[in-house]
TIROVEX-414861 format. One record per residue (C-alpha): residue number from 1; residue in three letters; x, y, z. Coordinates in Angstrom, 1 decimal. Each point is the difference from the previous one (the first is absolute). Layout:
! TIROVEX-414861
<NUM,"ALA",<X,Y,Z>>
...
END
This chain:
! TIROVEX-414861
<1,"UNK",<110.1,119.7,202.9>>
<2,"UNK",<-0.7,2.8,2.5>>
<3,"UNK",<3.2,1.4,-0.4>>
<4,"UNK",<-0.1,0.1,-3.8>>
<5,"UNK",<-3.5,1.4,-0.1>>
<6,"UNK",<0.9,3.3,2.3>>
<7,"UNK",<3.5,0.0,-1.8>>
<8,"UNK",<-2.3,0.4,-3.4>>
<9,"UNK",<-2.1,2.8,1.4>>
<10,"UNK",<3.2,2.2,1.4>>
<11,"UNK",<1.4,-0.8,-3.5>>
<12,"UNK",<-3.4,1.2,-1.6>>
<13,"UNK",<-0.1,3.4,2.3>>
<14,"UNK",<3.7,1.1,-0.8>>
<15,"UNK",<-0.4,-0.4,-3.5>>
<16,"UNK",<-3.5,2.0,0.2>>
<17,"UNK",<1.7,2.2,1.6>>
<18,"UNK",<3.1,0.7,-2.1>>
<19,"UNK",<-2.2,0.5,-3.4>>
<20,"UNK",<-0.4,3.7,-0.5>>
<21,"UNK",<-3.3,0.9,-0.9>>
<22,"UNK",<-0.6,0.8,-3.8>>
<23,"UNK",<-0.8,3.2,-1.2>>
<24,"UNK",<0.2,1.6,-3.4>>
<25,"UNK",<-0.1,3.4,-1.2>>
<26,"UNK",<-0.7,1.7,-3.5>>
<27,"UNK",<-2.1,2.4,-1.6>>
<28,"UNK",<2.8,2.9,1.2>>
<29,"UNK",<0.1,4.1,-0.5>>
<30,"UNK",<1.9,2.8,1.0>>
<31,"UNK",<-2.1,3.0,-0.9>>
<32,"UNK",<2.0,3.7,0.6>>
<33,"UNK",<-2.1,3.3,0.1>>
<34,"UNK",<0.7,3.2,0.7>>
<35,"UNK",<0.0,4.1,-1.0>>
<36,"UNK",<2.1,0.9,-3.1>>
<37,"UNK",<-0.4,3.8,-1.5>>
<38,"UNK",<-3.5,0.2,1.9>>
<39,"UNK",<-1.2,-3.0,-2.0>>
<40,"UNK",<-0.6,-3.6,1.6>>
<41,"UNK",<2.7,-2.6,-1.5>>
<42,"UNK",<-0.9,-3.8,0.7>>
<43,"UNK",<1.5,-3.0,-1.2>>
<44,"UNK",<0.4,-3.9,0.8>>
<45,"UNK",<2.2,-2.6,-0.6>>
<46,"UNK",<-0.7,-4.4,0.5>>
<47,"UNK",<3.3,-0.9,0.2>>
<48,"UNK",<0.4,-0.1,4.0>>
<49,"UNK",<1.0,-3.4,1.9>>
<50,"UNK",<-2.2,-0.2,3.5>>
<51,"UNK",<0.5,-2.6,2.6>>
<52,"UNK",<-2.3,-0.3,2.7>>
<53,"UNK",<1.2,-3.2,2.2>>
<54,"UNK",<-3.5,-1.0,1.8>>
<55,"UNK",<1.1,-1.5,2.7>>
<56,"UNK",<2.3,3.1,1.9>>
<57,"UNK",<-1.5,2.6,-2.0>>
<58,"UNK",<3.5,1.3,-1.4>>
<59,"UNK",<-0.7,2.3,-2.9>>
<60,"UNK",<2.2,0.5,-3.1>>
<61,"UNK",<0.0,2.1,-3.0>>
<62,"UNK",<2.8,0.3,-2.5>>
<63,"UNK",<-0.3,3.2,-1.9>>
<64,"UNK",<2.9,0.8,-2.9>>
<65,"UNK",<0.3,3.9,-0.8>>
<66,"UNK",<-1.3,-0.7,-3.2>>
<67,"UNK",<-3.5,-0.8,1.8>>
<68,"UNK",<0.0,3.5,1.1>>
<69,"UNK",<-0.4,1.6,-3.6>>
<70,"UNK",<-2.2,0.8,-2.1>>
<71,"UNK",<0.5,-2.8,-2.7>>
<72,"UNK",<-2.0,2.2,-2.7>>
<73,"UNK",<1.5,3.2,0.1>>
<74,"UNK",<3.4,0.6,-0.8>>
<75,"UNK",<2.6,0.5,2.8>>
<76,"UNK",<1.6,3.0,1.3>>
<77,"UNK",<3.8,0.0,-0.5>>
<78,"UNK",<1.9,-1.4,2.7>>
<79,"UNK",<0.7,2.5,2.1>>
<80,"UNK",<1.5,0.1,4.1>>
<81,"UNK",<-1.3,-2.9,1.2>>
<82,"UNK",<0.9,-1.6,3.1>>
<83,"UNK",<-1.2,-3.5,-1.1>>
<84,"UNK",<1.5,-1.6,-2.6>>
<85,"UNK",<-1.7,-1.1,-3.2>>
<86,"UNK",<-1.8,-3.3,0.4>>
<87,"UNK",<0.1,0.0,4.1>>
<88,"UNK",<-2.0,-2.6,1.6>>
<89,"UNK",<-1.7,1.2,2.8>>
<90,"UNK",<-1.9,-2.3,2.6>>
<91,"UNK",<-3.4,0.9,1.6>>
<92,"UNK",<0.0,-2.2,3.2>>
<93,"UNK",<-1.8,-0.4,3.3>>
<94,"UNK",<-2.4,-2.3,1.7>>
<95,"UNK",<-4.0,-0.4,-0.7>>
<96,"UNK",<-2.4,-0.4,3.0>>
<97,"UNK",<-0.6,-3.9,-1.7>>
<98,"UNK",<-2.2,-1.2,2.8>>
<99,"UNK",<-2.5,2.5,-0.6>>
<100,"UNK",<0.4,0.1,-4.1>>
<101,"UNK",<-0.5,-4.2,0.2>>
<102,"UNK",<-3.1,0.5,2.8>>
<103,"UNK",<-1.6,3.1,-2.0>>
<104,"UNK",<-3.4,0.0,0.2>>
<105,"UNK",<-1.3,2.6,-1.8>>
<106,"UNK",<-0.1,0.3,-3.7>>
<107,"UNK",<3.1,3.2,0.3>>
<108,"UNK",<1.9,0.9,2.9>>
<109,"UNK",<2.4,3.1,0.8>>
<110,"UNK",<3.6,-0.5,1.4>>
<111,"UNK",<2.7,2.8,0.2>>
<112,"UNK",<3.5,-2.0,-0.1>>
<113,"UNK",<3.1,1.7,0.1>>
<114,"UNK",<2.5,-1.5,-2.8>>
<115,"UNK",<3.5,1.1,-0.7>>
<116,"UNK",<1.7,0.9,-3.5>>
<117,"UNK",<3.5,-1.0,-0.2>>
<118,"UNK",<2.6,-0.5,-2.4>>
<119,"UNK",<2.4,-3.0,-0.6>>
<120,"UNK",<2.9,2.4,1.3>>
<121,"UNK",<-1.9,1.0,2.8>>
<122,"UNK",<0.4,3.7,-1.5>>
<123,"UNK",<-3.7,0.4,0.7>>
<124,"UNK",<-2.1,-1.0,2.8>>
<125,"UNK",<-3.0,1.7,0.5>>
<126,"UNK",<-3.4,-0.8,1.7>>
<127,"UNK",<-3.1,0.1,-1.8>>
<128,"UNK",<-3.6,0.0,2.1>>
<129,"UNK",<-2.4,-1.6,-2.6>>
<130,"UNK",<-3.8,-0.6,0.1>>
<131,"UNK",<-0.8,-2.9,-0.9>>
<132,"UNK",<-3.4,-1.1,-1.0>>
<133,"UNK",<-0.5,-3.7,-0.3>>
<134,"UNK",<-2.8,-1.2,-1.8>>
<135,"UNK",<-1.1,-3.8,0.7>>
<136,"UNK",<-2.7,-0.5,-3.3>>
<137,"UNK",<-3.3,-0.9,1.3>>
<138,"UNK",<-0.6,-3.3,-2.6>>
<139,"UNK",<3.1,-2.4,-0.8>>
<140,"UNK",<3.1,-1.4,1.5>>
<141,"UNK",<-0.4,0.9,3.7>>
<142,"UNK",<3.9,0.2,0.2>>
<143,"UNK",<0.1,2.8,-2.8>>
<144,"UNK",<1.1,3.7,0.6>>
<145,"UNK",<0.1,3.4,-1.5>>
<146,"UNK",<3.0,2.1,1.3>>
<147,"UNK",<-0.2,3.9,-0.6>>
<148,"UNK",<3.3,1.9,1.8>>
<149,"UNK",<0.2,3.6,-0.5>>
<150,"UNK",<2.5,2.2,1.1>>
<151,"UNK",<2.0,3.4,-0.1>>
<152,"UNK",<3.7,0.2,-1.5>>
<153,"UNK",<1.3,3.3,0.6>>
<154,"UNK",<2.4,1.5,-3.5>>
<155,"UNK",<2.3,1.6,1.9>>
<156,"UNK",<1.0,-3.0,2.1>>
<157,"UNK",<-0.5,-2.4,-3.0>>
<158,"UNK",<1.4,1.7,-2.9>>
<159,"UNK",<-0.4,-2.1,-2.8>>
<160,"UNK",<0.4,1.2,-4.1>>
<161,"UNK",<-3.6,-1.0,-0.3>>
<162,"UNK",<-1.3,2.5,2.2>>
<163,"UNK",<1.3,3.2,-1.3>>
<164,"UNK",<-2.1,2.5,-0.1>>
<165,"UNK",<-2.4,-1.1,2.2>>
<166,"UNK",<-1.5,1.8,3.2>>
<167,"UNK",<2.0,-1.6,3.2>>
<168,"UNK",<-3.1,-2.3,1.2>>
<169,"UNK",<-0.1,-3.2,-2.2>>
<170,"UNK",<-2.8,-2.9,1.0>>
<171,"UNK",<1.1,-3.5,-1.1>>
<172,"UNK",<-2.4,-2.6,0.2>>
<173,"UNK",<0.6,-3.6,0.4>>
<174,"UNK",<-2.8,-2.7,-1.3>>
<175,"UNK",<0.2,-3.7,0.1>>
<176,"UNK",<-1.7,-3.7,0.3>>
<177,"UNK",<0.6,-2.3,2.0>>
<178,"UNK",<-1.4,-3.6,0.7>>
<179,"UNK",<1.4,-2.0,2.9>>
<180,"UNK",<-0.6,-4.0,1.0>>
<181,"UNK",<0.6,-1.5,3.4>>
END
């Protein structure tokens, strides 16, 4: 009876410790701003997939090159590009997750460096982002408010959606995310 009771309770802490913890996303944007002809061009798009695993803080984003235009204005012709039409790019890196899951106060301020790559590794860049991380004051206690912005340079990321616009280009990243232990 001894045995089979401490056999039960290393079979209860392996499987406790093999479940991953849960943790769902949603609510996603990819906002672009920047300069074009002296006037201030913004635009969003929803259609980004995050992953934020809770438990190592590994961050994804997947980010087609259709996410980087602007959906309501019509395109510029494709022109010398050195990504190809519909490129998936991935935004990757790791989140200070202790301190995101142990936040105290209502919004905190990280910088995190993430990097931008391509599928055939024709890009990797690194991005420093601020992130602001807003933990709402009422409701779920597990709940967050991702803000990420950052600077994409033209000339290094030449894409047909930024033509004609000044070299500095801001992209913001905004998400929700929920976790359960």
């Amino acid at each position: 009876m001894k045995h089979l009771f401490i056999f039960i309770m290393l079979a209860s802490a392996l499987v406790l410790e093999a479940q991953e913890p849960r943790y769902q996303t949603y609510s996603t944007a990819l906002t672009v701003a920047g300069t074009k002809n002296d006037s201030n061009v913004e635009w969003t798009n929803k259609n980004i997939n995050v992953v934020l695993n809770y438990k190592t803080g590994d961050f994804k984003a997947t980010i087609n090159e259709a996410d980087f235009r602007n959906s309501s204005q019509k395109q510029p012709e494709q022109g010398e590009n050195i990504f190809d039409d519909g490129e998936t790019f991935l935004l990757s890196g790791e989140f200070p997750i202790s301190d995101l899951i142990n936040q105290q106060s209502v919004t905190a301020s990280y910088t995190t460096e993430l990097q931008l790559t391509t599928q055939d590794e024709s890009l990797f860049e690194s991005i420093m982002f601020n992130m602001t991380v807003t933990k709402p004051g009422e409701g779920q206690a597990n709940y967050r408010i991702f803000v990420l912005t950052g600077q994409l340079y033209k000339d290094e990321f030449d894409l047909p959606a930024f033509e004609g616009m000044d070299n500095d280009i801001e992209i913001r990243l905004f998400f929700n995310a929920f976790w359960q232990d």
